[in-house]
C-alpha positions in Angstrom: -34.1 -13.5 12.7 -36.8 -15.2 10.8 -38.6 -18.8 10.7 -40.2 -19.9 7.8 -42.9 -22.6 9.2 -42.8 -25.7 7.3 -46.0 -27.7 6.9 -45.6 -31.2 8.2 -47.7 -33.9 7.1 -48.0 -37.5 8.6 -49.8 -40.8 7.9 -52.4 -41.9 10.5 -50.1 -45.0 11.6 -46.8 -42.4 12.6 -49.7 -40.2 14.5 -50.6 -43.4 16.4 -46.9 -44.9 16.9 -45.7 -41.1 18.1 -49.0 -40.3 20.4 -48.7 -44.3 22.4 -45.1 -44.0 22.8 -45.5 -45.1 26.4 -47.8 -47.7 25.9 -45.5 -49.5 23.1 -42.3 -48.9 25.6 -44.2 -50.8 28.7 -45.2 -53.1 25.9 -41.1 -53.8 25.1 -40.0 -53.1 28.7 -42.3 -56.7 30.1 -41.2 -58.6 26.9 -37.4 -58.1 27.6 -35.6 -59.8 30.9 -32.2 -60.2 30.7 -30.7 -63.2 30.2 -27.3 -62.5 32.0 -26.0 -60.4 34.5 -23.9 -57.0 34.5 -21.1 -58.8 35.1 -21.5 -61.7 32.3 -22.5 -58.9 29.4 -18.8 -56.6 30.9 -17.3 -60.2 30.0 -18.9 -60.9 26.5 -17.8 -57.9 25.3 -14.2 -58.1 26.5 -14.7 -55.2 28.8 -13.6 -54.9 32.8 -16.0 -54.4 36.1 -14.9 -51.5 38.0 -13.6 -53.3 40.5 -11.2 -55.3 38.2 -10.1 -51.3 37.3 -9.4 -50.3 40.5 -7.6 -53.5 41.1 -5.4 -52.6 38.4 -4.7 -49.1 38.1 -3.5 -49.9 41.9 -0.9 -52.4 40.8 -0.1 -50.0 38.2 0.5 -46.9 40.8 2.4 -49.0 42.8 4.7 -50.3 40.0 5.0 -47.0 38.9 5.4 -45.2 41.9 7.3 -47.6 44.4 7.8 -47.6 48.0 11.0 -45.6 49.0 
């Protein structure tokens, strides 16, 4: 098996944006807070909480599977 080696050339400005990757994620990391909790963003997407999940597949087993 053989591998041809490509020459790869990049501008000055990708060098600088790939080589402070950890300075520009810090950067974005203290600019974002959130603005709602876990709970609110499960909500605004029409989604559950686990505990709304195991609430339900419960009710579900039990109406599925009833007490003799």
């Amino acid at each position: 098996m053989s591998f041809i080696m490509e020459e790869l050339l990049i501008t000055e400005q990708e060098l600088e944006y790939f080589t402070d990757v950890p300075t520009l994620l810090q950067e974005e990391a203290v600019s974002m807070k959130p603005t709602m909790s876990f709970e609110e963003a499960v909500k605004a997407c029409n989604g559950i909480t686990l505990e709304e999940f195991s609430r339900n597949i419960g009710e579900v087993i039990k109406r599925l599977i009833p007490n003799p």
